[in-house]
PLY file of the C-alpha trace (Angstrom):
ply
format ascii 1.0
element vertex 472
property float x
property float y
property float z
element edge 471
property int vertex1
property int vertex2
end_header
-4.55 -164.34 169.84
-1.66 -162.21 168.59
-0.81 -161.07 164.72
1.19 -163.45 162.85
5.10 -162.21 163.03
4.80 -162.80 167.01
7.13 -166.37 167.66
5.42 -168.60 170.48
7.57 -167.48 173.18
6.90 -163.81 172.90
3.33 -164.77 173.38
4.17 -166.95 176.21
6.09 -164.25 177.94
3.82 -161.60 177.73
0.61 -164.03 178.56
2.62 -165.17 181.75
3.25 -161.87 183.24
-0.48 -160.86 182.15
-1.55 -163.73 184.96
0.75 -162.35 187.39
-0.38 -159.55 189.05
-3.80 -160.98 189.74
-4.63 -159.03 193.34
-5.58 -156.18 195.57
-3.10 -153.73 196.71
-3.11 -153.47 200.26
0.25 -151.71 201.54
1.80 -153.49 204.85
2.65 -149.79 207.35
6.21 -148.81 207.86
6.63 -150.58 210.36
5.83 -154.00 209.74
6.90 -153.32 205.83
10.98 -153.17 207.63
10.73 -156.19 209.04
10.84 -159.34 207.43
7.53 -161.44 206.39
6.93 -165.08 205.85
4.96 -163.91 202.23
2.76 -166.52 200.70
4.44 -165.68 197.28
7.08 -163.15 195.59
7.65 -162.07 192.32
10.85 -161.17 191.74
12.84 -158.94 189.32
9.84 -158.27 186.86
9.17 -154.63 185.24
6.42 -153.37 186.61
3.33 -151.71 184.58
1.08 -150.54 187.26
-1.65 -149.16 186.01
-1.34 -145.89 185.95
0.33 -144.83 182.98
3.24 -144.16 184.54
6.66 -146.10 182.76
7.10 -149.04 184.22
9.80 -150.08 186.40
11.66 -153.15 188.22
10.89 -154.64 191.53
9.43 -157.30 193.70
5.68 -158.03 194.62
4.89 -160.15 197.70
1.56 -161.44 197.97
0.01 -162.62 201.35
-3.30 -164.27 201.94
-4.38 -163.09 198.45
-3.20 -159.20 198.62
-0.43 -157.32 197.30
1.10 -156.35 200.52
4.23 -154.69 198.88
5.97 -153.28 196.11
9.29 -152.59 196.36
13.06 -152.49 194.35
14.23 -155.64 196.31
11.85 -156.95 199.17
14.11 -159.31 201.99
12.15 -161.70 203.48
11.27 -165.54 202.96
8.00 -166.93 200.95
6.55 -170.17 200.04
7.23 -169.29 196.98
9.18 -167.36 195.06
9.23 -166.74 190.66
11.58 -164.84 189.00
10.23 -162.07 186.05
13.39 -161.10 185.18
12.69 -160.30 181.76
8.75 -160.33 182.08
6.21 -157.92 182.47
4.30 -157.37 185.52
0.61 -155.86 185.69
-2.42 -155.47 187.31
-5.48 -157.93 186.62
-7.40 -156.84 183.85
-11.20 -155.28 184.40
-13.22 -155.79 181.42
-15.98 -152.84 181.42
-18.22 -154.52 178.86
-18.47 -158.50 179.13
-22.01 -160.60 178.28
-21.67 -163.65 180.37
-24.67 -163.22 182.03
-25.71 -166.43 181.65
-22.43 -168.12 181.09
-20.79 -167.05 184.38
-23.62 -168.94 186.12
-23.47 -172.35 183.82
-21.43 -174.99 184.91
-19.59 -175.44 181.61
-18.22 -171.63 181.23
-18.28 -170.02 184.64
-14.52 -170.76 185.15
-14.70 -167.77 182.61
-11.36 -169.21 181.02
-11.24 -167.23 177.75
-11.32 -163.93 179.59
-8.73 -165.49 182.94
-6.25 -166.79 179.84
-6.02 -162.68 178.74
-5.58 -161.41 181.90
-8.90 -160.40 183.33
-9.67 -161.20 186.76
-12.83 -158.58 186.67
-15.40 -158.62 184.51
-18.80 -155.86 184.20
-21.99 -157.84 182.86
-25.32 -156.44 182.35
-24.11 -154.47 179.03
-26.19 -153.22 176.31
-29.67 -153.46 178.63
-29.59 -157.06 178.83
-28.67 -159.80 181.52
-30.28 -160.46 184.90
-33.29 -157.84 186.56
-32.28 -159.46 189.68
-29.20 -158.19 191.22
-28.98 -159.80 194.30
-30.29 -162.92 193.07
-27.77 -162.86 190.31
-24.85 -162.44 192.65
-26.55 -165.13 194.71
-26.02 -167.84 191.82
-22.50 -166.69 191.30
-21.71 -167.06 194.94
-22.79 -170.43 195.48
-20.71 -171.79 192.90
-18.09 -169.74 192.45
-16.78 -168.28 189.02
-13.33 -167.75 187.51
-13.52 -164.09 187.54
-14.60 -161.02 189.92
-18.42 -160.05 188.60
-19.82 -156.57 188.69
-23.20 -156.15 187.76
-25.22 -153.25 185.74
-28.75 -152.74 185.89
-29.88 -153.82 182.26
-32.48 -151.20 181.32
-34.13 -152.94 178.21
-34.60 -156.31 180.65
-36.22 -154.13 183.13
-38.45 -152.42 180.99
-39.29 -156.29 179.12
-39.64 -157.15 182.57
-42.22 -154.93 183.69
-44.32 -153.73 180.35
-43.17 -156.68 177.92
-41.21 -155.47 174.45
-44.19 -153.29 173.09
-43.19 -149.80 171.48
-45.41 -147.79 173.60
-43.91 -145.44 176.28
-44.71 -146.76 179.97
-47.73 -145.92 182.13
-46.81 -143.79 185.29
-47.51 -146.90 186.98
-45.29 -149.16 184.85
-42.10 -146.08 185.21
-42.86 -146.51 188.82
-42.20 -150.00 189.09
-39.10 -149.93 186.48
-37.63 -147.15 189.26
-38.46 -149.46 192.22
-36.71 -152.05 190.79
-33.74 -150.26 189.94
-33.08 -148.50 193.33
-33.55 -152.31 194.55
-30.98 -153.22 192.31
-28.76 -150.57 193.01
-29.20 -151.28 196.84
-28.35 -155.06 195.83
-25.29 -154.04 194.36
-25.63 -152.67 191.07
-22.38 -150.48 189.94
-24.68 -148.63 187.54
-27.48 -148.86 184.60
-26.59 -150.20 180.88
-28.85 -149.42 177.97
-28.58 -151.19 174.32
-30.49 -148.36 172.34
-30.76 -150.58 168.99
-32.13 -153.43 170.87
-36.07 -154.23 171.38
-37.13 -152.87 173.80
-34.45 -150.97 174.84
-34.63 -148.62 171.96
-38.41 -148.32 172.63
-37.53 -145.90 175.56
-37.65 -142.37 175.05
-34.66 -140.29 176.32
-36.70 -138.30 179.23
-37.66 -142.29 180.70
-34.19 -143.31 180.49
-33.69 -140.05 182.56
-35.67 -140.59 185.22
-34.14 -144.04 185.48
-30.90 -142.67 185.65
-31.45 -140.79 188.37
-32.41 -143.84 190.94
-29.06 -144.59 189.67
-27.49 -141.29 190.48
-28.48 -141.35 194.08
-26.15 -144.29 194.71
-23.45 -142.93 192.97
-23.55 -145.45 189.82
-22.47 -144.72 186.15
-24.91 -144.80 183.48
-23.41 -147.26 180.29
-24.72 -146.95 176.79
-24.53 -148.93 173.90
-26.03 -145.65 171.94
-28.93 -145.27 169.80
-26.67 -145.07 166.37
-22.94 -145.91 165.63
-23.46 -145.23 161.94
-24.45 -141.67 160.16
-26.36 -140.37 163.72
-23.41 -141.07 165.95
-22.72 -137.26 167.04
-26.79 -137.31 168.04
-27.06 -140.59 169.94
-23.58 -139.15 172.11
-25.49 -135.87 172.18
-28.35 -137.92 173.95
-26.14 -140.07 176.10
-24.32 -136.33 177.43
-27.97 -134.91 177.79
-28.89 -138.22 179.94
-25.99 -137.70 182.23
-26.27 -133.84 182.53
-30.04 -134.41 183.63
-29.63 -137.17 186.22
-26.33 -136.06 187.00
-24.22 -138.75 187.30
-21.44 -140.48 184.94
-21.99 -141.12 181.56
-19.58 -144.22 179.39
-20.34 -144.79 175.68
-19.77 -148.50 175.40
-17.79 -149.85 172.25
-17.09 -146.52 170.82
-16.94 -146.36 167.04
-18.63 -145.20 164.01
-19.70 -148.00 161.63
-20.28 -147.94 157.82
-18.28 -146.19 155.08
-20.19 -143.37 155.02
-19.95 -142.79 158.69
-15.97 -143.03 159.31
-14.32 -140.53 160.96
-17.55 -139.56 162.96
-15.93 -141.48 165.78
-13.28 -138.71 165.89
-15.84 -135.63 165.54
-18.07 -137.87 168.55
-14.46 -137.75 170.61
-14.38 -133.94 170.43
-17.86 -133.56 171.84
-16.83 -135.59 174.59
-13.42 -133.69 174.88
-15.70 -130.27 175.31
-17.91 -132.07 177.92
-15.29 -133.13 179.52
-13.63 -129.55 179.90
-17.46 -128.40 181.10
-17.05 -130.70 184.07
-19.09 -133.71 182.72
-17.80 -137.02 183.68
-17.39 -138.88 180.37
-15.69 -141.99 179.17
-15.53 -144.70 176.36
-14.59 -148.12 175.78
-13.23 -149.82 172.61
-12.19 -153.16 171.44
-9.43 -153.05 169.07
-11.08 -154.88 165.84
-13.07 -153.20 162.71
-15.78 -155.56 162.87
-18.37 -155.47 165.22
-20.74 -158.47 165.93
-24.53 -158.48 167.19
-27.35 -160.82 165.96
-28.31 -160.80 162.22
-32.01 -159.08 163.28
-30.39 -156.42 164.69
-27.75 -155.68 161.82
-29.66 -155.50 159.11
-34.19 -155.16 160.14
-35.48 -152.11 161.73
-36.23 -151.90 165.46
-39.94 -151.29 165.08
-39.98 -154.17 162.62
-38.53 -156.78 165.70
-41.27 -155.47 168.74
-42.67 -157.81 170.03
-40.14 -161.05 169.30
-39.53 -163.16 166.00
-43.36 -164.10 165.70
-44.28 -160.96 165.54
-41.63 -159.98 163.19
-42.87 -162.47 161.14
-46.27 -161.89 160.61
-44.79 -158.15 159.48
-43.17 -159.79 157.22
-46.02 -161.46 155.72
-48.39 -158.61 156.21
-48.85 -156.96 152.64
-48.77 -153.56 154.81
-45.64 -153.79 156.63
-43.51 -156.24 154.61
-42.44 -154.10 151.92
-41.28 -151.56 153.87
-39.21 -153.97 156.00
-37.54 -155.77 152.91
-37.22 -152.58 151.68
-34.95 -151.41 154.50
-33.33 -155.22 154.58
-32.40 -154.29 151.44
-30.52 -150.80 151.62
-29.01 -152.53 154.75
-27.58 -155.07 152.52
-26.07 -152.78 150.04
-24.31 -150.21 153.06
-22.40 -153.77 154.08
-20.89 -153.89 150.74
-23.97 -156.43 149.07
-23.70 -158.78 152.45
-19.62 -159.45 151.93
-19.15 -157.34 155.01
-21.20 -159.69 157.17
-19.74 -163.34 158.14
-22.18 -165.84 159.95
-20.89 -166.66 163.10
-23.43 -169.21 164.57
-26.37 -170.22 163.40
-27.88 -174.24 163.75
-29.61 -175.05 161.37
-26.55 -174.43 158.36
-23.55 -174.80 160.69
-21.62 -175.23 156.71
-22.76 -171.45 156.62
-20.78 -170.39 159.90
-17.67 -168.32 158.89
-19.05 -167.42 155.25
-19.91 -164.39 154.42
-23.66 -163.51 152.97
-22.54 -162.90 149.60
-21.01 -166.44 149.17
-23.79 -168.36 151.22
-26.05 -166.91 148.26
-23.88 -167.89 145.33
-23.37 -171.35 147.06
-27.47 -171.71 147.26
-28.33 -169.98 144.36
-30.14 -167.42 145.53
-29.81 -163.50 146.47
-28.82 -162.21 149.83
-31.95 -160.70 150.50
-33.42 -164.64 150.16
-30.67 -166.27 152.61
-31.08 -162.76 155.49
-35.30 -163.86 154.73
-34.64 -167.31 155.48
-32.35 -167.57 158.64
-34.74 -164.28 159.66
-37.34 -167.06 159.83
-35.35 -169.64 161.51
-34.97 -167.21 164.66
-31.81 -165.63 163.71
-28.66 -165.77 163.33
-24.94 -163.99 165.42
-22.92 -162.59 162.90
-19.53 -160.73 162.43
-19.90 -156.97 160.81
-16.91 -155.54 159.36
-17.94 -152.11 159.16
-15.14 -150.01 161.23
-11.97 -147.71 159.68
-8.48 -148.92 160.80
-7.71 -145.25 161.35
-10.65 -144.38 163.57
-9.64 -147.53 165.56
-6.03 -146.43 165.88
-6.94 -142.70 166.73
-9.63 -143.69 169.43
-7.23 -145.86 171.37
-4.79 -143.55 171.92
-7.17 -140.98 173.95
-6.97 -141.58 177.50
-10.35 -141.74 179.06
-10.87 -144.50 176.41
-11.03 -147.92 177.86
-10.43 -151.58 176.39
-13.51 -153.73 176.68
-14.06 -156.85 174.83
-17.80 -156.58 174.38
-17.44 -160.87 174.18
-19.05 -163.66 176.88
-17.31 -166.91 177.90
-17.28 -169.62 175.58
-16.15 -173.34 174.68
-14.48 -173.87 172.00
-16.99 -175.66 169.17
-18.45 -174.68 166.02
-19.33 -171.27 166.30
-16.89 -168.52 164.38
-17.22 -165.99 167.15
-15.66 -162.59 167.00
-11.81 -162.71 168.13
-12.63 -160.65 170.81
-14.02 -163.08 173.39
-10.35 -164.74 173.10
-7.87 -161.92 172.20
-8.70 -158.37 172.68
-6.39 -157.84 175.62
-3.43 -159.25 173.94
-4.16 -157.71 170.91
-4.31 -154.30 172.56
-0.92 -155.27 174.06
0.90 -157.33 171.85
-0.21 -155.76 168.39
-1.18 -152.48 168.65
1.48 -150.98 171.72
4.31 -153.27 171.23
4.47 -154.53 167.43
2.64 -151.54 165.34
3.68 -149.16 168.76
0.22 -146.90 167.94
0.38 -146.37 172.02
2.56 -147.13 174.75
2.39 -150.13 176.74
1.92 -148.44 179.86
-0.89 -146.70 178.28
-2.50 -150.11 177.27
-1.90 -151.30 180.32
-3.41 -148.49 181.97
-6.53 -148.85 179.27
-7.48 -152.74 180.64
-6.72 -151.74 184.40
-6.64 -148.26 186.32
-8.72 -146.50 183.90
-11.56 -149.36 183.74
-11.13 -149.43 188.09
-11.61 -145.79 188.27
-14.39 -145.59 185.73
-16.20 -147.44 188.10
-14.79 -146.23 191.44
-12.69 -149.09 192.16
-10.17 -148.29 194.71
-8.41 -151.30 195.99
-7.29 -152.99 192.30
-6.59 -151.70 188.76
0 1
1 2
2 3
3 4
4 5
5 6
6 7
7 8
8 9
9 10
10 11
11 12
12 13
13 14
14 15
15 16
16 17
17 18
18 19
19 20
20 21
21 22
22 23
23 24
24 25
25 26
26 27
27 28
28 29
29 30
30 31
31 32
32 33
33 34
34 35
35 36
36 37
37 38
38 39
39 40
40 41
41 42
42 43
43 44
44 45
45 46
46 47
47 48
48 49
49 50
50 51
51 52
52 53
53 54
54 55
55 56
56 57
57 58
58 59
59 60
60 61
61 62
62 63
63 64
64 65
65 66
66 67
67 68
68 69
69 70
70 71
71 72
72 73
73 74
74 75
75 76
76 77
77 78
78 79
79 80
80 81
81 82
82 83
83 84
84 85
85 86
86 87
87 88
88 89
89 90
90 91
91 92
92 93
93 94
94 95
95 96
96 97
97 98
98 99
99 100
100 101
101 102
102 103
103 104
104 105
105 106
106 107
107 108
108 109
109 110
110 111
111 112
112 113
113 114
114 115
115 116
116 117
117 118
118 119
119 120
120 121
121 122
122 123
123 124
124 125
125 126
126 127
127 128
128 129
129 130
130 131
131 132
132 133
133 134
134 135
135 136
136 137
137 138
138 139
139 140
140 141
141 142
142 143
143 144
144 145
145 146
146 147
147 148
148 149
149 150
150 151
151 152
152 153
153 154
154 155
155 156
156 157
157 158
158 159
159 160
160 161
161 162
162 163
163 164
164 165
165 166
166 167
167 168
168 169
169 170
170 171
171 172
172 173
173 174
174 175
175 176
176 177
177 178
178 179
179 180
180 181
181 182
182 183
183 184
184 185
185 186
186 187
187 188
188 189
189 190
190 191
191 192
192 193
193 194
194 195
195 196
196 197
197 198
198 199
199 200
200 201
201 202
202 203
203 204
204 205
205 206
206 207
207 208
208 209
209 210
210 211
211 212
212 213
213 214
214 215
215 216
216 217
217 218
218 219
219 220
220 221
221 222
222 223
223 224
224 225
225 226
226 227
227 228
228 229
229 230
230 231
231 232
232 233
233 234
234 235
235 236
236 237
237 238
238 239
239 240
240 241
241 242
242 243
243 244
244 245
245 246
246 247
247 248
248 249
249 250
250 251
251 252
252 253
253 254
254 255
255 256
256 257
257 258
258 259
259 260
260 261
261 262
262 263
263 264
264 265
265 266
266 267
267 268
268 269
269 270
270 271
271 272
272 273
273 274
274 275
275 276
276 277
277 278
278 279
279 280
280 281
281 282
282 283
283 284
284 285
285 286
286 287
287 288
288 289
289 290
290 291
291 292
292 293
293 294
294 295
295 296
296 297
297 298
298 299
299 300
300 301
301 302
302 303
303 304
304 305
305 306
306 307
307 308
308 309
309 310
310 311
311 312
312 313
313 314
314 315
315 316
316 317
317 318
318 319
319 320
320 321
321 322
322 323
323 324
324 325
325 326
326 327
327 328
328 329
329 330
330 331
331 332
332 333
333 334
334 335
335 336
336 337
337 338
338 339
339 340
340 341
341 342
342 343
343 344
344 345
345 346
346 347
347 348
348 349
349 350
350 351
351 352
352 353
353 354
354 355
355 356
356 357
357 358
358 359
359 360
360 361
361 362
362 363
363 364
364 365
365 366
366 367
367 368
368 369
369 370
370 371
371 372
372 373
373 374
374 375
375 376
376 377
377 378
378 379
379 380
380 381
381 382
382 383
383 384
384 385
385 386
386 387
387 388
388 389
389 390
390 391
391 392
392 393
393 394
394 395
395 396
396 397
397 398
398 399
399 400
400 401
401 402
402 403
403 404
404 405
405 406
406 407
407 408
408 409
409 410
410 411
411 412
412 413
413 414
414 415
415 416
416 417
417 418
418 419
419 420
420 421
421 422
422 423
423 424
424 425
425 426
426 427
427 428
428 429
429 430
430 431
431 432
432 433
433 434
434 435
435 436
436 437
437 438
438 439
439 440
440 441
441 442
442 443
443 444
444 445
445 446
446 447
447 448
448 449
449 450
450 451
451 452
452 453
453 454
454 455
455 456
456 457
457 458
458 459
459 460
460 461
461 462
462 463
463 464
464 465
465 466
466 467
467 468
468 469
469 470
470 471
């Protein structure tokens, strides 16, 4: 999980007192806080990162019936048990703002959520990107029952709501169909909901204009929820899809986070930074605004939705399909497969990351799966197109941008990854190391932002993004 150059200990070190500081904060009063306690556990001796940006310092946690119930220099008093940090790094669990277990936190085999518990994250946010369960209080049902490995919090995912209630047409809704997508969001919200996620290059999300997403947002509003955007364009229309996200937040008035902020493809670097101004100004007008980042250059999404056009993919793969066989549509679509190809430097930028049928493809690159076959990239995107798709790995970010949007500090880390098992897949590092990487690569080795500020990044910020008051 960290850069090479890092010995095993170092890692060990810093993992260990990542796991530490795992609970609420609930302060004992003065006068029980003199007295000594029979604590369920202290920590003793470690430095301190809190959370809120602050430099850290040394002290002692004790922990009783699963709360932090002090902080202190040197606490007296007797505990089950006791672990010295001398030497180690304390912190606050991690909350990670943009996680896609949906499913997997409700599966038997991955609800333990280990991947994300071995970084440090005892929270995770699901419903991301419009997609995950329409449910809410059904959802949180499922998780109860059986338990998981980390705190959930849900989001209302706007493109499953809208597939829920019209199916993934592109057609804007009937008065009646807006109706029901509102009634089941304020049910949602009233189930628990923190908020409403959209994935604006996904079918159907994209399908929705911005005044619908609007009046969504503001059953959201009412209950004091945040409004989460994977935006309409990261490439070359980045500074428009923020403009809409700000315009959907000013309108429904509530608070807006860009999730996974970036600006992707050569000809688009640097837009991240212009993107970060118009937030700045927001910002200074009053508007609640905030980002999240993980700290790679690639991004990774499914191959439909790298490299076809939305319109192309309504209506599922069958219907993408039979555009694709249709003398007047599949031209136009192979046409745009095509100049898709070329922006991601002739398919080299794109690694497969899972895909059944070829599992010898997983973890090559387009450009050598179609010298290996004998055939052009365009053929090999045609053919796993028609085999239902494949996840794949973009690298399509700037080191630079990354470097300069992490050190802004309403910019949170998110690992935009699920829960997995290891197997045969190539996923993205991120569902295993974008926590450490933000700590033990980019703040303490390459020292592009202070720990505390990382810290702060993966803990308070993410808690008070989302109005968290008793952890972060």
């Amino acid at each position: 999980m960290f850069t090479k150059g890092f010995n095993r200990m170092r890692q060990l070190r810093l993992m260990i007192c990542l796991c530490l500081f795992l609970l609420s904060f609930r302060p004992l009063d003065s006068a029980s806080a003199q007295k000594p306690e029979p604590f369920d556990l202290i920590l003793k001796g470690g430095t301190i990162i809190d959370g809120t940006g602050q430099p850290g310092f040394t002290g002692d946690i004790a922990i009783k019936n699963d709360r932090i119930v002090q902080i202190s220099p040197e606490i007296k008093g007797t505990a089950d048990q006791t672990i010295q940090c001398s030497g180690l790094m304390i912190t606050p669990g991690f909350i990670d703002l943009h996680n896609h277990s949906d499913r997997q936190i409700v599966s038997p085999l991955t609800r333990a959520n280990m991947n994300f518990i071995t970084q440090g994250c005892t929270t995770i946010v699901t419903g991301n990107c419009g997609s995950g369960p329409v449910d809410t209080g059904e959802y949180y049902r499922q998780i109860d029952v059986s338990g998981s490995g980390t705190n959930v919090m849900h989001l209302i995912p706007q493109g499953s709501l809208r597939d829920h209630v019209m199916g993934s047409g592109q057609r804007k809704p009937t008065p009646e169909e807006l109706n029901k997508m509102k009634q089941l969001a304020e049910k949602a919200m009233q189930d628990g909901a923190w908020g409403m996620s959209t994935g604006l290059i996904y079918v159907p999300s994209s399908y929705a204009e911005t005044d619908e997403l609007i009046e969504l947002a503001r059953v959201v509003s009412r209950h004091q929820g945040i409004y989460a955007s994977h935006i309409r364009n990261e490439s070359t229309e980045l500074l428009a899809a923020v403009n809409e996200a700000l315009k959907i937040g000013q309108e429904a008035k509530l608070p807006v986070h860009i999730s996974h902020f970036k600006s992707t493809g050569q000809d688009a670097w640097g837009l991240v930074i212009r993107a970060a101004r118009m937030i700045d100004e927001a910002r200074k007008q009053g508007q609640i605004v905030t980002a999240d980042q993980y700290p790679y250059i690639a991004s990774s999404t499914s191959l439909g939705a790298t490299l076809i056009p939305a319109w192309a993919r309504a209506g599922g793969d069958k219907e993408l399909i039979q555009r694709l066989d249709a003398p007047e549509t599949s031209q136009k679509i192979i046409s745009y497969i095509k100049n898709s190809i070329e922006k991601r430097n002739g398919g080299k930028a794109i690694r497969i990351a899972r895909y059944a049928p070829r599992p010898d493809w997983v973890g090559k690159n387009l450009q050598q799966i179609a010298d290996a076959e004998q055939k052009s990239v365009l053929d090999i995107v045609l053919e796993i197109t028609r085999q239902e798709g494949a996840s794949v790995v973009n690298f399509g970010m700037n080191e630079d941008d990354v470097r300069q949007i992490m050190q802004i500090d309403w910019v949170a880390t998110a690992s935009d990854g699920r829960a997995y098992l290891p197997g045969s897949d190539r996923p993205h590092p991120r569902n295993y190391g974008t926590f450490p990487r933000k700590l033990g690569y980019y703040a303490i080795q390459e020292k592009v932002i202070p720990l505390e500020h990382a810290v702060r990044s993966a803990s308070g910020l993410p808690a008070d993004i989302l109005g968290l008051t008793d952890r972060g």
